[in-house]
C-alpha positions, 0 to 999 in steps of 0.5 A: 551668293554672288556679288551684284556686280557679277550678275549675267545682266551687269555682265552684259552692261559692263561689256556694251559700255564701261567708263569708271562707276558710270556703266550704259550700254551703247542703245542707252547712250544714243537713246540719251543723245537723241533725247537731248539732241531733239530738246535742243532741236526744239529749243532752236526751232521755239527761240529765233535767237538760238543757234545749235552749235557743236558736240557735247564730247561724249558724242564726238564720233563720226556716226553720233555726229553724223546722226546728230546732224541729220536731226538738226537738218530733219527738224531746224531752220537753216539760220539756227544752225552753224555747222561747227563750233571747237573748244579744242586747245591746239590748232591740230585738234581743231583741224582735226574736230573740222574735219570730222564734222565735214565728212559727217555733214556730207554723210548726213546730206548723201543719205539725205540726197540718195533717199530723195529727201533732197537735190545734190543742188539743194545739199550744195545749198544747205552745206553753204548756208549753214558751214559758210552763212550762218557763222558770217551771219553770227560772228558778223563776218565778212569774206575779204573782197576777192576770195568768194 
């Protein structure tokens, strides 16, 4: 009799996803990451004193973040949302976290724009208000005179 660990069903979740004793395969991932993604979406859209900041770690990738994103547009207000937040431990990692979630938000904003949901004005808008307003608005900063 085999081991439980060589069944064709372990096979096959081993190869989708293996990260040490934890084994899912990816549809279970971004079935959990959407799940908790649209809680914190509620949560935001409930309490005006939430904000959405960020990615959980597992869910630093491009494609995650870009979906993640698009949820958040879908389903918060414009003010409950701030488009980046890092925890990263050196400037070049936080450059680079940055620039992943740009390209990411203007994905999610071109596909938004290219199915009607939204103008190329609106996307425009909505990229300002919660890149730009919304983090002014939370940490209580203002634009040097000048540089606007």
């Amino acid at each position: 009799m085999g081991s439980p660990t060589s069944s064709p069903a372990r096979a096959a979740s081993t190869a989708s996803h293996s990260c040490g004793n934890a084994e899912t395969s990816i549809p279970e991932r971004n079935n959990a990451t959407r799940h908790a993604n649209q809680g914190l979406c509620t949560l935001a859209r409930e309490l005006p004193n939430f904000t959405l900041a960020g990615y959980w770690w597992q869910n630093f990738y491009p494609d995650a973040i870009a979906q993640i994103i698009g949820e958040r547009l879908d389903m918060v207000p414009l003010p409950s949302q701030c488009g980046f937040f890092s925890d990263a431990y050196t400037i070049e990692w936080t450059y680079a976290k940055a620039m992943i979630v740009r390209k990411s938000f203007a994905k999610a904003l071109a596909e938004r724009v290219q199915r009607g949901q939204y103008s190329v004005e609106d996307a425009l808008s909505i990229a300002s208000s919660v890149l730009r307003d919304t983090p002014e608005r939370l940490l209580r900063m203002a634009p040097r005179p000048g540089t606007e």
